[in-house]
N, C-alpha and C positions, 0 to 999 in steps of 0.2 A: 281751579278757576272756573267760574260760572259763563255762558253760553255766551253770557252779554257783556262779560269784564273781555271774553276774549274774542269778540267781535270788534269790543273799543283799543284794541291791542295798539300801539303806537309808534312811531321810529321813536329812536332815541339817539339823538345825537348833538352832540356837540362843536360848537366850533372857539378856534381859536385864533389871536394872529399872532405872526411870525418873522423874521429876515433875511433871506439868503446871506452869505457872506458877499455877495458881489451891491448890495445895499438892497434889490428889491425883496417888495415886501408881498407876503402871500397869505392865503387862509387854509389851515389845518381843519375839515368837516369829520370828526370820529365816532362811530355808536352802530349801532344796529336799523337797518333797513327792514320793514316787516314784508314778506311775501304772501299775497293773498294769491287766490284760485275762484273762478269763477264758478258759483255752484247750480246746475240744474238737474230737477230732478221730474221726470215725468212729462220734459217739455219745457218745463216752467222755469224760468229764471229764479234764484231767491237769495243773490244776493253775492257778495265776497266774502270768502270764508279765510284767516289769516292760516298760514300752514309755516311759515318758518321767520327768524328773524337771522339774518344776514351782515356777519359786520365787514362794515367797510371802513377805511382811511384814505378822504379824499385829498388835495392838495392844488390849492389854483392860485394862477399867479393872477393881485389885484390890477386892477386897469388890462387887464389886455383884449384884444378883439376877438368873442369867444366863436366869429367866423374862419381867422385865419389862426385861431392858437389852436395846437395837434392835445388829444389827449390821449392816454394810455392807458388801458386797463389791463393790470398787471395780477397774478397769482404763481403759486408755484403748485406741486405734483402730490407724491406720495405714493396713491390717494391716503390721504389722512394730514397734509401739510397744509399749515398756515401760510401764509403770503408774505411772512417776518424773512425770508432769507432776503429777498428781494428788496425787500422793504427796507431793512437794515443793512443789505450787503453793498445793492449795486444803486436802485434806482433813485432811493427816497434822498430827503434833506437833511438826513442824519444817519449818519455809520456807526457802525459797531467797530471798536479796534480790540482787536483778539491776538495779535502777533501772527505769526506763522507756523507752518512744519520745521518742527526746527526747532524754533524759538517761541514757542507759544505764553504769554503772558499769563498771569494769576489771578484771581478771583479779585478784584469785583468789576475786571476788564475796564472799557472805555466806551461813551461815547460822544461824537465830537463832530460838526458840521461836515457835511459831505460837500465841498467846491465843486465835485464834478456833478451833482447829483443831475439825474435825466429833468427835472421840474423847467433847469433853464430853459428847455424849449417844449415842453411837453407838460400838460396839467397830468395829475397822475391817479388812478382811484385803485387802490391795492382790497382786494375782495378776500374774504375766507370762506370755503364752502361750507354747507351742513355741517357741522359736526367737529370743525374746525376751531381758532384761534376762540370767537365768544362766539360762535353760530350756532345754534343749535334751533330744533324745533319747535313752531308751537305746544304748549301743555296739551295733552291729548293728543298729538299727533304722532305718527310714523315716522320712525329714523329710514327705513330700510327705502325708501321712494327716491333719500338723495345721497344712497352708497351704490350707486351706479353706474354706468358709460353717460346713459339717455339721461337719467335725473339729473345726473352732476350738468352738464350741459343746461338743460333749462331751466334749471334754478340759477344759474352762472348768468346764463343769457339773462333771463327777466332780471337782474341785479343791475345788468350794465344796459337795458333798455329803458328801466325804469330811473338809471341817474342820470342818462341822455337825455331824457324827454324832461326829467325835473328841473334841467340846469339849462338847459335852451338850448345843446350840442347836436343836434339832429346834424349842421352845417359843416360843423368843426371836422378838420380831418382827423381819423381814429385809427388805432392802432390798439392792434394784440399783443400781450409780453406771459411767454410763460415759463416756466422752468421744467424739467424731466415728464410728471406724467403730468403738467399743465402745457407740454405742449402738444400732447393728446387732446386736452381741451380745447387748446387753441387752438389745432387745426380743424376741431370737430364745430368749433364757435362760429369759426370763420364762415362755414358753411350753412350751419344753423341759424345764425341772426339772418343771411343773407335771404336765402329761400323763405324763413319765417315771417321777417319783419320788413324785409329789402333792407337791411341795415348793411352798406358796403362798406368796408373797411381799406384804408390804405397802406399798411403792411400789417402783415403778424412778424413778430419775435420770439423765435424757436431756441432757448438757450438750455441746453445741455438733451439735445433733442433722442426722441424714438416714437414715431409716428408706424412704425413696424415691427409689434414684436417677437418676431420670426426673426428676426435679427438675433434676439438675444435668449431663446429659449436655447437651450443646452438638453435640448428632448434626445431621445434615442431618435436615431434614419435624420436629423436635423445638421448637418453640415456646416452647415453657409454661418452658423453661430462661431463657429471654432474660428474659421477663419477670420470672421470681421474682428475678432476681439484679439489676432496677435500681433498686429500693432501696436495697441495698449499696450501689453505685455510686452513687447520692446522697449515703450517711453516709461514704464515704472523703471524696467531693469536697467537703463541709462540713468536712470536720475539716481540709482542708487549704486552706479559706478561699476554695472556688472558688464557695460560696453568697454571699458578702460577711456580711452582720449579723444572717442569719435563723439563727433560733434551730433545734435540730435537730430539735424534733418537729414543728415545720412543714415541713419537706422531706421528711422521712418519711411524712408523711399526703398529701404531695400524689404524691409518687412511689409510694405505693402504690396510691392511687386509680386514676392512669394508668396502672401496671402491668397494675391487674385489669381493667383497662377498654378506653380508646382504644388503648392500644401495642399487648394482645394481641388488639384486633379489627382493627389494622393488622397485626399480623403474619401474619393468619391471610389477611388479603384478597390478599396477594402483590401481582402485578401490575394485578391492578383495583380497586388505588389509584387516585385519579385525579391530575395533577400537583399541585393544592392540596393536598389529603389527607397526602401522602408529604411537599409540602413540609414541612407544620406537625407533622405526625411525627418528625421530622429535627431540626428547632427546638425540642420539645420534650424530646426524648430528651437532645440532645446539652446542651442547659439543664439538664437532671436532673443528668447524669452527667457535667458539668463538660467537656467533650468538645469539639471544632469541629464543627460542622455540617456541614463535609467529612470529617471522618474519619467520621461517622455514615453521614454518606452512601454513600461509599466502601464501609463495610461492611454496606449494604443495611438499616441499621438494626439489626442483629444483631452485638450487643459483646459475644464470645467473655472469658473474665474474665479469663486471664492477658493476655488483650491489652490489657485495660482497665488493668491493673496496672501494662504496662508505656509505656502510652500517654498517661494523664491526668495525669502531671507530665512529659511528654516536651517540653516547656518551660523547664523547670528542668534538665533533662538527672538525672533522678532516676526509680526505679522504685519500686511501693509494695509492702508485704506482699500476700499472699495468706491468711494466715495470722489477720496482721492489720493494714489497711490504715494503720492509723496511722504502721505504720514505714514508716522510705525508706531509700533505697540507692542505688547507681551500677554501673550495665552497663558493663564494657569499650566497648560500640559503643553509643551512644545514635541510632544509627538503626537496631535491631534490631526485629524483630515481638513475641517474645516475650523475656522475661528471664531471663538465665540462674541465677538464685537466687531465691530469697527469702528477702527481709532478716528480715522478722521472723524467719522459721525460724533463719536465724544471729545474731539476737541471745540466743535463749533457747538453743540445742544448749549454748552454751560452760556458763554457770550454769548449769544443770540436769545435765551430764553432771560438773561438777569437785562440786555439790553431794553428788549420789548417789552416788560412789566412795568421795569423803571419810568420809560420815555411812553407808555400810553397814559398813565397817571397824571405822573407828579409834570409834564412837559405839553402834552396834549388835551390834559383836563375831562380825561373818560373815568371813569370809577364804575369796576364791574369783579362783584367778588368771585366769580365763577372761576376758575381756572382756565387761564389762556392756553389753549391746546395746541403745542407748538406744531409734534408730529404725532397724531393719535390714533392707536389699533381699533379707535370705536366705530370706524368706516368697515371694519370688513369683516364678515369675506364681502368686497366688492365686485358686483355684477356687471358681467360682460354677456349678460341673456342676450343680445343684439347680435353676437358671433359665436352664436350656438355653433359646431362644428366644423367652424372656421377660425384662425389665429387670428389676433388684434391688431386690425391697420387702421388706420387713419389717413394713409397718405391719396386715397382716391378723395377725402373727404375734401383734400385740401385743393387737391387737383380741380375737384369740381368748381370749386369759390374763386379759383384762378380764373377759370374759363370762364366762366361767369360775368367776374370783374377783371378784364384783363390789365387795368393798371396796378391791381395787387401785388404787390411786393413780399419778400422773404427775407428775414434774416435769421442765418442758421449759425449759432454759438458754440464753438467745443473747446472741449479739456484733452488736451493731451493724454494727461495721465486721470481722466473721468471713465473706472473701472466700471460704473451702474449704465451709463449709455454712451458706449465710445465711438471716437467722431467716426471712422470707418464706419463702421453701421451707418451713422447719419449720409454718412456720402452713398454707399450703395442704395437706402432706400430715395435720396434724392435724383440719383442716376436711373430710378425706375420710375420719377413719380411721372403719372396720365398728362403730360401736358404737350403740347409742342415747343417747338425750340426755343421761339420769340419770346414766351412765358418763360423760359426756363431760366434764360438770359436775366429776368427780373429778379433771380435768387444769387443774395451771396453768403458768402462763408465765411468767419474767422476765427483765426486758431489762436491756442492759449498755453502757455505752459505752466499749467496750472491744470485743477482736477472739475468735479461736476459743478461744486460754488466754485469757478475762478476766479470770483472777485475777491476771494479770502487771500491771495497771494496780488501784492499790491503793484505789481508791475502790469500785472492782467487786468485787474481792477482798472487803473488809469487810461490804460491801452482800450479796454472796454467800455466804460465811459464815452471815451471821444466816440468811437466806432456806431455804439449806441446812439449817440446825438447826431452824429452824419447821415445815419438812414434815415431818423425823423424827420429831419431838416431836407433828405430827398439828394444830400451831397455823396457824391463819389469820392471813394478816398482808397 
């Protein structure tokens, strides 16, 4: 591409219209957004130079007051994920139906109006970063600038300032939705637009959150990991019948008791346990997390999660999700340490990735032969240069945007059985974040029994939904 074809570089996008099931009618905008940079060199201005194109799928409803209608700019994690879980799980106007753990359906899956979809009250613009779904960069240009903490951010940010300002929403109230590591963005957005642009937002949505990843590193001298996570390892091993008849929020209250309590005052004491101590440590642990009492032991008390994954039905000669423990699966060598897949992850890639080709095409009217990058290793290694010899938080980030804007709001999403970021962790790192109480009070929580997508498990789905449209709407429930 010549200097001048890629100066003339374009958006490209398309629009469509469309119908709710409840009759209104709305417009589908799909394609790529171009990101330019402004170039000086010497002092001297010279000009906008294009550096990436960025797809988005926007969605607004026609006729409404684009003062009082809320919009949401939505994405999800990875780093290396497209914005299709969301898109087709929970928020959009069209679902994926995949079946369940369990019961999972057959190829060539389903997809079928979403009733509940967030649009009813919320215009909605689903983003995919650099390198993602059809995003990639300008010809000649650098990948490595938007596989980062900082890039990802400003490239994210300029995406959603630049359809703000193009669509007349400066007014409208806005909102953040992100999933796993997009709610590291979104807490890092919330803060970035603000001090950047002044762009205040009125909530973020943090669903399947870790804004602290000290939570879940499983480092050597790192404690505080073991215990947030056996919890989790309670509500797998309940859902797979290893509690016997107890019901699951009595396993949940006793394992988080022992988490915050005796496990991490045994884990802190190391060797001046004394042999009782360590015993009934061992016996309690491996009672939690459905486990043998030699394998606890064997691993000094400290159940690393994919080991757990691949260990607590190694019985059955079965491994469980990571993703979300409810699923199972089968290793080539069932006396492996760790497991070579995760089943949930290959129950949802096939529906979700046959969903989102089919319905950006032949439904939405985009045509783009490049391969839509569901979840792609081409982001990394992804840079975290910004916490050189420091662990990855985000939670001051958010804290600050609070203070900032004190009518900012929280909504923080969990899975029960969500092995990749479990709601413990979300609650410790919210019981620490920088804010005072009043602000704190503007954060709520709800639980799921279901894994990191809970909207794949449709009682969560529905539950999530309303819960989802309550906060926009500013309703208590």
């Amino acid at each position: 591409m010549s200097e001048e074809s890629k100066q003339s570089l374009a958006d490209n996008l398309v629009t469509t219209s469309h119908t709710l099931p409840s009759g209104q009618s709305y417009t589908a905008t799909t394609g790529t957004m171009v990101l330019r940079e402004e170039v000086v060199t010497d002092g001297k201005f010279e000009g906008l130079r294009p550096k990436a194109e960025v797809f988005v799928t926007a969605y607004t409803l026609d006729g409404a007051e684009p003062l009082s209608r809320p919009v949401t700019f939505a994405f999800n994690g990875g780093p290396g994920s497209s914005s299709v879980w969301l898109h087709l799980g929970v928020l959009g106007p069209r679902r994926v139906v995949m079946g369940d753990a369990g019961a999972l359906l057959p190829p060539p899956y389903g997809l079928v109006d979403n009733e509940e979809s967030l649009l009813q009250v919320s215009d909605l613009v689903f983003i995919d970063p650099v390198s993602t779904g059809y995003s990639r960069v300008a010809e000649g240009e650098k990948t490595e600038p938007y596989h980062g903490f900082a890039g990802d951010l400003e490239s994210v940010g300029e995406v959603i300032r630049l359809w703000t300002t193009r669509n007349g929403r400066w007014m409208s109230p806005k909102f953040l939705a992100g999933e796993s590591y997009g709610t590291v963005r979104a807490a890092g957005l919330a803060d970035h637009l603000q001090s950047r642009y002044g762009m205040y937002f009125n909530g973020v949505i943090l669903i399947s959150s870790v804004l602290d990843y000290i939570t879940g590193e499983f480092n050597d001298g790192n404690d505080l990991a073991y215990a947030l996570y056996l919890p989790t390892y309670a509500a797998i091993a309940h859902h797979h019948g290893l509690h016997g008849d107890r019901p699951l929020a009595e396993v949940l209250r006793e394992a988080e008791e022992y988490a915050s309590g005796e496990y991490l005052w045994a884990l802190t004491r190391g060797n001046r346990l004394t042999a009782e101590e360590r015993s009934e440590a061992v016996a309690r642990v491996a009672a939690l997390a459905g486990l043998s009492e030699d394998y606890v032991d064997r691993v000094n008390l400290r159940i690393e999660h994919i080991r757990f994954f691949t260990e607590v039905l190694r019985p059955r000669r079965q491994v469980v999700g990571r993703l979300d423990g409810r699923f199972t699966g089968w290793d080539p060598d069932s006396g492996r340490e760790h497991f070579t897949a995760d089943p949930s992850m290959d129950a949802i890639m096939g529906p979700y990735s046959a969903a989102l080709n089919h319905y950006l095409r032949t439904e939405l009217g985009y045509a783009n032969d490049l391969p839509y990058e569901i979840l792609t290793s081409r982001v990394q290694p992804w840079s975290y240069k910004e916490f050189e010899n420091a662990h990855v938080q985000v939670a001051s980030n958010l804290g600050a945007a609070m203070r900032a804007n004190p009518h900012l709001r929280v909504h923080v999403a969990c899975g029960y059985h969500d092995g990749a970021t479990p709601y413990f962790a979300a609650e410790h790192t919210f019981a620490h974040l920088p804010v005072p109480a009043e602000l704190a009070a503007r954060i709520e929580f709800r639980y799921y029994e279901a894994g990191h997508m809970m909207y794949v498990h449709e009682p969560s789905r529905l539950a999530q939904s309303a819960h989802l449209a309550a906060f926009v709407l500013g309703e208590q429930t």
